[in-house]
C-alpha positions in Angstrom: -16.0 14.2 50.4 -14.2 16.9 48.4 -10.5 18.2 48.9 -8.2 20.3 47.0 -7.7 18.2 44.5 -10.8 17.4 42.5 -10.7 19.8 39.8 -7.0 18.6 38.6 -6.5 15.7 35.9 -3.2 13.8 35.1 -1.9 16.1 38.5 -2.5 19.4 36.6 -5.0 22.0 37.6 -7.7 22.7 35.0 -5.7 26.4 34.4 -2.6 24.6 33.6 -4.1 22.1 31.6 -6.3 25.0 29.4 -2.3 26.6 29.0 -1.0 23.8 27.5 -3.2 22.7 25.2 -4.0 26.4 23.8 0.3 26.7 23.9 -0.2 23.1 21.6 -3.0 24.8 19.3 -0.7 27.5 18.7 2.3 25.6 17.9 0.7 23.3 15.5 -0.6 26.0 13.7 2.9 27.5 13.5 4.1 24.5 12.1 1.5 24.2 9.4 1.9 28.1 8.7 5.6 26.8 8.1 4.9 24.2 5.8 2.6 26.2 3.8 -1.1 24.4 5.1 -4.0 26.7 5.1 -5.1 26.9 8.2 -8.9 25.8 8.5 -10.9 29.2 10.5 -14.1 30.6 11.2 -15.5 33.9 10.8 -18.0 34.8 13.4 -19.1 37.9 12.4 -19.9 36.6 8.4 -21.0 33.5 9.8 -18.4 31.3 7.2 -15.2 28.8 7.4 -12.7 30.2 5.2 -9.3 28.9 4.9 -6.4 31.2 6.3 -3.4 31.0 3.4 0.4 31.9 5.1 0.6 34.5 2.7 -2.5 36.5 4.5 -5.0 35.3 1.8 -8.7 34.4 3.1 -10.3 31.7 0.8 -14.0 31.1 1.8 -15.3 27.8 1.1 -18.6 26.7 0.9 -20.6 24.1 2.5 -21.5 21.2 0.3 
């Protein structure tokens, strides 16, 4: 049988959960941004990881 609460883990709803841990992405990315990490992305349009420099700077990197 089924109630209310079967789509909630750890007492959290799935929404809330999704907010935190995209609110946890964001800040770790911050902080690396901060401490001058590139920050690993993806291009979807050109189909190719690239790393994100804090100065603005897009390095593409090949895959070996």
């Amino acid at each position: 049988m089924m109630d209310a609460n079967d789509d909630r883990m750890f007492g959290l709803a799935d929404d809330e959960l999704d907010r935190r841990f995209a609110e946890a992405v964001r800040l770790a990315n911050e902080a690396k941004i901060a401490m001058g990490v590139p920050l690993p992305m993806f291009d979807f349009d050109a189909k190719r990881a690239y790393l994100l420099h804090p100065d603005g700077r897009k390095e593409y990197v090949n895959a070996s």
